[in-house]
DRENDO-1510 file (C-alpha; in Angstrom, 1 decimal, always signed):
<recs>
REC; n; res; u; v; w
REC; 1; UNK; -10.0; +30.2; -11.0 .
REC; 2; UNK; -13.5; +29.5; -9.9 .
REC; 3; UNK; -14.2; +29.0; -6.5 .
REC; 4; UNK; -16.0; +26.2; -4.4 .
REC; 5; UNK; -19.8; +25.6; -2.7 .
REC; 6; UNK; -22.6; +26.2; -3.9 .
REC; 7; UNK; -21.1; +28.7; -6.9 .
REC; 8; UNK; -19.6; +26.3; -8.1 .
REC; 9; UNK; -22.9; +22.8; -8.3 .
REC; 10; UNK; -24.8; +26.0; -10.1 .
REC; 11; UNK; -22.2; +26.8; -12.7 .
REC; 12; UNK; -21.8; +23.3; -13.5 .
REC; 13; UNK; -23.1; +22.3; -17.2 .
REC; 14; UNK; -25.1; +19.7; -18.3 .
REC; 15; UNK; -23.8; +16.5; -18.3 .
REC; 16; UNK; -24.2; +14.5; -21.7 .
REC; 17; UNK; -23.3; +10.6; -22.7 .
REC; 18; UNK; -25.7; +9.1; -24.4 .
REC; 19; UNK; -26.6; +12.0; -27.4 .
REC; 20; UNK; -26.3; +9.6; -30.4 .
REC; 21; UNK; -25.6; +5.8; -30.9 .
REC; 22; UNK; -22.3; +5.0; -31.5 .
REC; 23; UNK; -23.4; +2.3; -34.2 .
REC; 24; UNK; -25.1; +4.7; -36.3 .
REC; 25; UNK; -21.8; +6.8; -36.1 .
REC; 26; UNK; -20.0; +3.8; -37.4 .
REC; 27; UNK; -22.3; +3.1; -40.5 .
REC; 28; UNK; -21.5; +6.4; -41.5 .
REC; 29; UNK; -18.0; +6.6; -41.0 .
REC; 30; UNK; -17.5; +3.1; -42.7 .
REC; 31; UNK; -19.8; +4.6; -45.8 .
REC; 32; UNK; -17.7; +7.5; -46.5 .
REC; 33; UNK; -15.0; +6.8; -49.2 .
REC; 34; UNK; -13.0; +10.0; -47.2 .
REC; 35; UNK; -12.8; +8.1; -44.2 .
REC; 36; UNK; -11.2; +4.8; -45.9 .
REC; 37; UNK; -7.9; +5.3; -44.5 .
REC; 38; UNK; -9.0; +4.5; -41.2 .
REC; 39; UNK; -10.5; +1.3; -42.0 .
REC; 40; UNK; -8.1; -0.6; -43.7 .
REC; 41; UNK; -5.6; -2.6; -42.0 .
REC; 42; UNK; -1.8; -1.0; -40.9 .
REC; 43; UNK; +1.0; -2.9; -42.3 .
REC; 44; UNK; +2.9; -4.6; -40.4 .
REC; 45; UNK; +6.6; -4.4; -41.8 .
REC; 46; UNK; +5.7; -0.9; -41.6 .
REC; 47; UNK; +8.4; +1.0; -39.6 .
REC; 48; UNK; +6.6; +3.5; -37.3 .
REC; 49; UNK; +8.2; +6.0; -34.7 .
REC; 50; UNK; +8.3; +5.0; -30.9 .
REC; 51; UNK; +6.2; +7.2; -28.7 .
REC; 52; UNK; +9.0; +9.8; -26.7 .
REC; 53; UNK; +8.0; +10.8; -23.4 .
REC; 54; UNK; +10.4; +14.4; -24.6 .
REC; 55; UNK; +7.1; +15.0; -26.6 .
REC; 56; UNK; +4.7; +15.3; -23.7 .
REC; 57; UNK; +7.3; +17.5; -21.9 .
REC; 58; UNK; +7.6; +20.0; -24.4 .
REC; 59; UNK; +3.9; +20.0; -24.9 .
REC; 60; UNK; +3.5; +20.6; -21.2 .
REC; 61; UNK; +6.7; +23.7; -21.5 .
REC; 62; UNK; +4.3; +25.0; -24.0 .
REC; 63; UNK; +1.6; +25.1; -22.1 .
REC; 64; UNK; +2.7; +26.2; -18.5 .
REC; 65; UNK; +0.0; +28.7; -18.2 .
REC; 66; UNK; -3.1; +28.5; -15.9 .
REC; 67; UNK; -5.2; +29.3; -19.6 .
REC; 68; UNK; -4.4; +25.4; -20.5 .
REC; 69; UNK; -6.1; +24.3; -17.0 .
REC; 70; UNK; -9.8; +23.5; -17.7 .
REC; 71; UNK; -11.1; +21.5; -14.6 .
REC; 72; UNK; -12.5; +18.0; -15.4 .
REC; 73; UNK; -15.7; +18.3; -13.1 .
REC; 74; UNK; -18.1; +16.3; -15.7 .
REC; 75; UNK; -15.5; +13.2; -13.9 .
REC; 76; UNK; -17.6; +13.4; -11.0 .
REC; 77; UNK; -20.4; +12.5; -12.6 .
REC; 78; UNK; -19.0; +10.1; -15.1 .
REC; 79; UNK; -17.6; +8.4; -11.9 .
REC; 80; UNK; -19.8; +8.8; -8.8 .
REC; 81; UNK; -17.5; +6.6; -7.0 .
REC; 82; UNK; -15.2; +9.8; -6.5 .
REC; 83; UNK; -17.9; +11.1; -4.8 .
REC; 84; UNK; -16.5; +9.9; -1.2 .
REC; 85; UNK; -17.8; +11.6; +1.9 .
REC; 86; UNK; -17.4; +9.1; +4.6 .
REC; 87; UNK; -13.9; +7.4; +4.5 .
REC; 88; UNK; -10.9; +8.0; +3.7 .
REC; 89; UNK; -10.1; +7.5; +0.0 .
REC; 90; UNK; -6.6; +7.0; -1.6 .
REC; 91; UNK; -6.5; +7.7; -5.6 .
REC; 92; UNK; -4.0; +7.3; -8.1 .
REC; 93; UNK; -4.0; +9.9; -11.0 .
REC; 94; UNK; -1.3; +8.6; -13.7 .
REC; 95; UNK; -0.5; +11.5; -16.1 .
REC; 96; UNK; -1.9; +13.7; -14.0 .
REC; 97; UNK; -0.9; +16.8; -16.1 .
REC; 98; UNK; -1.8; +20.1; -15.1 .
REC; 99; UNK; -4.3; +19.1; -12.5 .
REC; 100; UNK; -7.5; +19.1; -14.3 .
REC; 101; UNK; -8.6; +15.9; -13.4 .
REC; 102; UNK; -6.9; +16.0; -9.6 .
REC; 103; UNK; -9.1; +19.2; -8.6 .
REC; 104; UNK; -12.1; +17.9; -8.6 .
REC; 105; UNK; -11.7; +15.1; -6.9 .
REC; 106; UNK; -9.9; +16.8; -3.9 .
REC; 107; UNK; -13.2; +19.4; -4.5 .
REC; 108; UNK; -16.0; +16.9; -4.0 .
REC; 109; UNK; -14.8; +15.4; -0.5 .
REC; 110; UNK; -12.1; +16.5; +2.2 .
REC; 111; UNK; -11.7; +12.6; +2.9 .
REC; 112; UNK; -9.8; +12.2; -0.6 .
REC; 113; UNK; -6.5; +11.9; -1.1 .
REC; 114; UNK; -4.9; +11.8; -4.0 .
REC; 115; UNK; -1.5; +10.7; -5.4 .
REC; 116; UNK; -0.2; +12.0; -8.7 .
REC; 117; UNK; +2.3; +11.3; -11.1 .
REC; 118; UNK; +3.8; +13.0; -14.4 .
REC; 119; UNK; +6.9; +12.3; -16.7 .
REC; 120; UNK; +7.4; +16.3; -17.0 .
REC; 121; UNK; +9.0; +18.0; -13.6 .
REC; 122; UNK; +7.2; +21.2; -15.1 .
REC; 123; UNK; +4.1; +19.9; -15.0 .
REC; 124; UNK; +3.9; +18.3; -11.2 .
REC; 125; UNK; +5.1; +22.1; -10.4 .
REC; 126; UNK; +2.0; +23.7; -12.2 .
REC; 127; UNK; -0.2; +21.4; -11.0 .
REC; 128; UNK; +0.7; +21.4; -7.5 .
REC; 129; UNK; +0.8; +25.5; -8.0 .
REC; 130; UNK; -2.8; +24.7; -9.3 .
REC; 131; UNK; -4.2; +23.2; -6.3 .
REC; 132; UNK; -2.3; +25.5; -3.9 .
REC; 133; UNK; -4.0; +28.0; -5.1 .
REC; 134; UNK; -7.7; +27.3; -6.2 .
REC; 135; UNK; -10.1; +29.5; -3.9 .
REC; 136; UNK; -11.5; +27.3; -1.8 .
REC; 137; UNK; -10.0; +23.9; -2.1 .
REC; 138; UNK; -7.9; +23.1; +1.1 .
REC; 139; UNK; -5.2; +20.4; -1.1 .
REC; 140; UNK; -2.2; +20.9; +0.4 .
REC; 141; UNK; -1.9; +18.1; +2.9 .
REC; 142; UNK; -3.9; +15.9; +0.3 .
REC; 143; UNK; -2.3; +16.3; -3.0 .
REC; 144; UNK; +1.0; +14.3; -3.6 .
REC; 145; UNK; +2.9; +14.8; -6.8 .
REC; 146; UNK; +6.0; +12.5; -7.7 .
REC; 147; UNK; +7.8; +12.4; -11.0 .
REC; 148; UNK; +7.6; +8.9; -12.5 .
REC; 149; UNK; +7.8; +8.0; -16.5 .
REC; 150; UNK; +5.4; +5.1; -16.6 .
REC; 151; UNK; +6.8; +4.0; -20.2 .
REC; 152; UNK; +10.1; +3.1; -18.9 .
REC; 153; UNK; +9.4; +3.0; -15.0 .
REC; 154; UNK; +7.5; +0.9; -11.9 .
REC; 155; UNK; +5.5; +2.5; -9.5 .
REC; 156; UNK; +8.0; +3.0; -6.6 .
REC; 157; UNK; +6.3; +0.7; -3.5 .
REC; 158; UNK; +5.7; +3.2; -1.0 .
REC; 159; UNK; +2.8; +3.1; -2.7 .
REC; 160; UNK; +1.5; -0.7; -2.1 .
REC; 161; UNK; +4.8; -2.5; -1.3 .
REC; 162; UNK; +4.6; -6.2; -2.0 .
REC; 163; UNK; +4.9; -7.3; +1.7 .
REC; 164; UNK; +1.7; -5.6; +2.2 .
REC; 165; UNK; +0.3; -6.9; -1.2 .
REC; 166; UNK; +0.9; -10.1; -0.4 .
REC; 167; UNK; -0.7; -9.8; +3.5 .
REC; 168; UNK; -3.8; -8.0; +2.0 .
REC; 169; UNK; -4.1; -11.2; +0.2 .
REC; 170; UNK; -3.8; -13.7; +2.4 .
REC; 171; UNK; -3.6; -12.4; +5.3 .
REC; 172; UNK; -0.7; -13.6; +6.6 .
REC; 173; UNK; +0.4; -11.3; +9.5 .
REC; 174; UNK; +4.4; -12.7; +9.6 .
REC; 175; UNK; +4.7; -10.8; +6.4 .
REC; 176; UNK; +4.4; -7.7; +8.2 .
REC; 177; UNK; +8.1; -8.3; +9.6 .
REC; 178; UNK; +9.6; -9.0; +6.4 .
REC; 179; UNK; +12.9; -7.5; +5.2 .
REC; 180; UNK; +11.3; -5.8; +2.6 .
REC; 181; UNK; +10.0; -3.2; +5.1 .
REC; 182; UNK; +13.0; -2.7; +6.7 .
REC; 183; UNK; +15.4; -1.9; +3.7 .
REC; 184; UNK; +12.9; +0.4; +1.8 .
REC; 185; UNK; +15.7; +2.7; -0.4 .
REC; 186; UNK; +13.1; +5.5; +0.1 .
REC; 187; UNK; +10.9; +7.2; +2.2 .
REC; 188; UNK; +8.9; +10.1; +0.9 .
REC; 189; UNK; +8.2; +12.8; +3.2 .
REC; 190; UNK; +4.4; +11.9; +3.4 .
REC; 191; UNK; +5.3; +8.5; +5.3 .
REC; 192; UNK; +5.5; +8.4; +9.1 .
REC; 193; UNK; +8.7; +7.0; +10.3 .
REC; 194; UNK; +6.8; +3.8; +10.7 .
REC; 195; UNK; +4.9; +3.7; +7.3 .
REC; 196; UNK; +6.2; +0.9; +4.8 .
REC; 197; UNK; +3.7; +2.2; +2.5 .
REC; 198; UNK; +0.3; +4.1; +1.9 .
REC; 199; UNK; -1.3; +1.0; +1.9 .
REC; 200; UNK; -2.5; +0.8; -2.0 .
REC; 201; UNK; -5.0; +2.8; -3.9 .
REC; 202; UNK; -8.7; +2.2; -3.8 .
REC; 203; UNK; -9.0; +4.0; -6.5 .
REC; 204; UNK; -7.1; +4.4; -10.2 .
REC; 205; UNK; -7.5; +6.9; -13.1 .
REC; 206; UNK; -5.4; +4.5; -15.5 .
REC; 207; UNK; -4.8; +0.9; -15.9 .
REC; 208; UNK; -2.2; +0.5; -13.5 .
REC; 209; UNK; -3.3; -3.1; -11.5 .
REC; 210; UNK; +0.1; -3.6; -9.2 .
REC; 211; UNK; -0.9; -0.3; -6.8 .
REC; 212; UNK; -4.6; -1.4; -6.4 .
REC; 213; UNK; -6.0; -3.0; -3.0 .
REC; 214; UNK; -7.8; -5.5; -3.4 .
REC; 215; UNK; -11.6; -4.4; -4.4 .
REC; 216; UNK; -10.5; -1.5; -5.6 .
REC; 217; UNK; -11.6; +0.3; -8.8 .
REC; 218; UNK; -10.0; +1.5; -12.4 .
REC; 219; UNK; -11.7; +4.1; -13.9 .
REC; 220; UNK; -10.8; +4.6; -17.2 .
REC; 221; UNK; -12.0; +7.4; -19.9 .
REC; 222; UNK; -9.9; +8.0; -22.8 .
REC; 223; UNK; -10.6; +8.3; -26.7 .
REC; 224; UNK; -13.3; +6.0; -28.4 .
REC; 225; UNK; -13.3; +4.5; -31.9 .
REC; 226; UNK; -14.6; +7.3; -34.4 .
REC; 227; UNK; -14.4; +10.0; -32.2 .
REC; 228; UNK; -14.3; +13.2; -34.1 .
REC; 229; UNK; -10.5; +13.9; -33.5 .
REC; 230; UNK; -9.7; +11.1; -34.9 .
REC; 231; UNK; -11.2; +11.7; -38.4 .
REC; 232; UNK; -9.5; +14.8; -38.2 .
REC; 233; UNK; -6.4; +12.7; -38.7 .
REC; 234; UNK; -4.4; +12.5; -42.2 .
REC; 235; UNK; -3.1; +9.2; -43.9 .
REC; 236; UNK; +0.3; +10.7; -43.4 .
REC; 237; UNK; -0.4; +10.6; -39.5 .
REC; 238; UNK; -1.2; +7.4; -39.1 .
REC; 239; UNK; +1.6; +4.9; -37.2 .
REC; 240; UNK; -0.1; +1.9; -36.4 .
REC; 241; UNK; -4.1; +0.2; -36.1 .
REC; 242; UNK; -6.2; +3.1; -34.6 .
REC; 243; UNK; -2.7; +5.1; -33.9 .
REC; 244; UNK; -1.8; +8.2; -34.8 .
REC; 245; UNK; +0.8; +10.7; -34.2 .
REC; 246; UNK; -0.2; +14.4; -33.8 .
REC; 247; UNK; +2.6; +17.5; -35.1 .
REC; 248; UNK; +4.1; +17.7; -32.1 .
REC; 249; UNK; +5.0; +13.7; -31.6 .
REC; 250; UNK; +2.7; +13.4; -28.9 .
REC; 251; UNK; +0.6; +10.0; -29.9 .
REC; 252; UNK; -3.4; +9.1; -30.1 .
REC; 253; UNK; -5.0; +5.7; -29.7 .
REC; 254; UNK; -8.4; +5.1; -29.9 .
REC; 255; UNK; -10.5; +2.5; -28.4 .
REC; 256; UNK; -13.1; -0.1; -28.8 .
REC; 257; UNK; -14.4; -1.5; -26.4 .
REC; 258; UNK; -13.9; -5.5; -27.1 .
REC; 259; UNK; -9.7; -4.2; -27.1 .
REC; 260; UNK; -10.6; -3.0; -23.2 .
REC; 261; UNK; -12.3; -5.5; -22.4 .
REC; 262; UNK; -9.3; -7.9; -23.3 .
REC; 263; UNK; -6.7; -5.6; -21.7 .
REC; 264; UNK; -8.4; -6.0; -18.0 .
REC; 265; UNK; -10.0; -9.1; -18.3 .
REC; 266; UNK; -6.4; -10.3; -18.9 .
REC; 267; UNK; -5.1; -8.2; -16.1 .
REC; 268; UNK; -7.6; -10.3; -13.8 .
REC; 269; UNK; -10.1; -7.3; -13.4 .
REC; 270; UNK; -14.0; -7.8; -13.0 .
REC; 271; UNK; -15.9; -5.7; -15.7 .
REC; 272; UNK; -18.2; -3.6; -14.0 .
REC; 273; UNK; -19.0; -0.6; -16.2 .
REC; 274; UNK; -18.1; -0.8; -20.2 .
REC; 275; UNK; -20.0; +1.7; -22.9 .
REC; 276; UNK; -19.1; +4.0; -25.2 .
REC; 277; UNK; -19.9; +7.4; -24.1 .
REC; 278; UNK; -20.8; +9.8; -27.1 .
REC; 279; UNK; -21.6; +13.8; -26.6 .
REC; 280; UNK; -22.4; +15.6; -29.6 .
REC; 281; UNK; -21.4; +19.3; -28.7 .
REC; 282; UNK; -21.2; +22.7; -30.6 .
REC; 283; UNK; -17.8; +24.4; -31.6 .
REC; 284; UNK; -18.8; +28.2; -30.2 .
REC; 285; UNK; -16.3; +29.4; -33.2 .
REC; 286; UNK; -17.6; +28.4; -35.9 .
REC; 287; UNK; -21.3; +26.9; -34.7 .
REC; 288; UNK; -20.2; +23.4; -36.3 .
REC; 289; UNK; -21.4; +20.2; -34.5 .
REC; 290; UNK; -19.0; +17.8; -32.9 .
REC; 291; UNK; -19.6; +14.2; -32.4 .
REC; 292; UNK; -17.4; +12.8; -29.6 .
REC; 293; UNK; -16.7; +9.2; -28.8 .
REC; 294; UNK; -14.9; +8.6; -25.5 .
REC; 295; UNK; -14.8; +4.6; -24.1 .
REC; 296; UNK; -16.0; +4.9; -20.4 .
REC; 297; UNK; -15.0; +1.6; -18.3 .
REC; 298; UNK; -15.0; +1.0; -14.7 .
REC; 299; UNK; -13.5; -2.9; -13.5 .
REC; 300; UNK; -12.7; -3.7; -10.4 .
REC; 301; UNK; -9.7; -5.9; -8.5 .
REC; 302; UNK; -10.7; -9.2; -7.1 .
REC; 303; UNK; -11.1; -9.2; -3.4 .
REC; 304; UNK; -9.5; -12.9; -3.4 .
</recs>
């Protein structure tokens, strides 16, 4: 595990988004006969499988060891706003995995917090292994794993309970008396006694717009339309329109960005940052060249 300081801002690579167009990508993928499986439109009386959250826990079981952990530091520069150094920041990873993402953002200020959740009790133990022990990362009293399946569950509202969403909002200070504080059905060990809740998140690694104060940001980074991976992908793996499902069950979707741009714009989020973010890198194994398409969006909750 590598350490921290200055080691660490010299070992860090050089940080690519902008290598090729995307739209020049997209000619040539929509020109090549080999690729027309993507393209054409899913059925709809097509029966598909459901996505199992069993999948991502067995992948997880398969991959306890520290060799799967490959810290996410290009996330700092992706999203400066992680870069806090002045006040205390409260962040939401969802799917946090092994860690990878949660490091670095603990790294790059002692004034972040950072809340975590997983569907896989295996995982939140790795990950908080992870943290405990990277050289020179004091996490402990900052990292907070719980085990929540966002598929099928809420976020529980220690987090931003809806008597404190509702007095962020309009400031109404009676609120702060309300039943709802007093009959709270838990009360993690990282509340005071007198803590309803944390408060809400100013800042979220996944679209998740209930936990959110208001002004606070979603930073989103996941799979792009045409990225390499997804070309990889067989007719015979393909469940739905820009869907796929991978040998172990674990599922793929791939973005544009008008279909994010509808998702938070309906969720009542301001666009701030939208692009596609494409990194053409070499595979050291075999000294092909990769062309990778991630959508890179940052929207923000409405202060009123």
């Amino acid at each position: 595990m590598e350490g921290g300081g200055e080691r660490d801002h010299e070992a860090e690579p050089e940080y690519h988004c902008h290598d090729f167009e995307w739209e020049d990508l997209r000619a040539d993928v929509e020109a090549n006969p080999s690729f027309s499986h993507h393209l054409s439109p899913f059925p709809t009386t097509a029966a598909s499988p459901s996505p199992s959250s069993e999948a991502w826990r067995s992948f997880h079981r398969r991959h306890a060891s520290g060799r799967f952990f490959k810290e996410r530091r290009y996330l700092l520069k992706e999203f400066p706003d992680l870069l806090n150094n002045n006040d205390v920041a409260k962040m939401l990873e969802v799917g946090c995995g092994n860690g990878s993402t949660v490091v670095p953002i603990l790294r790059c200020s002692r004034n972040n917090i950072v809340y975590a959740c997983d569907c896989s009790k295996d995982t939140l133990e790795k990950a908080n292994e992870i943290v405990n022990n990277t050289e020179g990362l004091d996490g402990k009293d900052r990292f907070h794993p719980f085990l929540l399946d966002v598929s099928k569950e809420t976020f529980p509202d220690w987090l931003f309970c809806k008597s404190c969403q509702m007095s962020n909002a309009k400031a109404v200070d009676l609120l702060l008396d309300s039943s709802e504080h007093n009959t709270r059905k838990e009360h993690p060990v990282l509340l005071k006694e007198n803590q309803c809740c944390v408060g809400g998140i100013d800042a979220v690694t996944m679209r998740c717009v209930s936990v959110l104060k208001p002004g606070g940001l979603v930073l989103f980074r996941d799979y792009g339309l045409y990225d390499m991976t997804m070309l990889r992908f067989s007719p015979s793996q393909r469940v739905g329109f820009r869907e796929y499902m991978r040998a172990d069950g674990t599922f793929s979707y791939f973005f544009t960005l008008d279909t994010m741009r509808e998702l938070f714009h309906a969720a009542g989020l301001l666009e701030l940052e939208l692009e596609y973010c494409c990194v053409r890198s070499i595979n050291r194994k075999n000294g092909k060249s990769m062309q990778r398409v991630w959508v890179h969006g940052k929207f923000q909750k409405p202060t009123r």
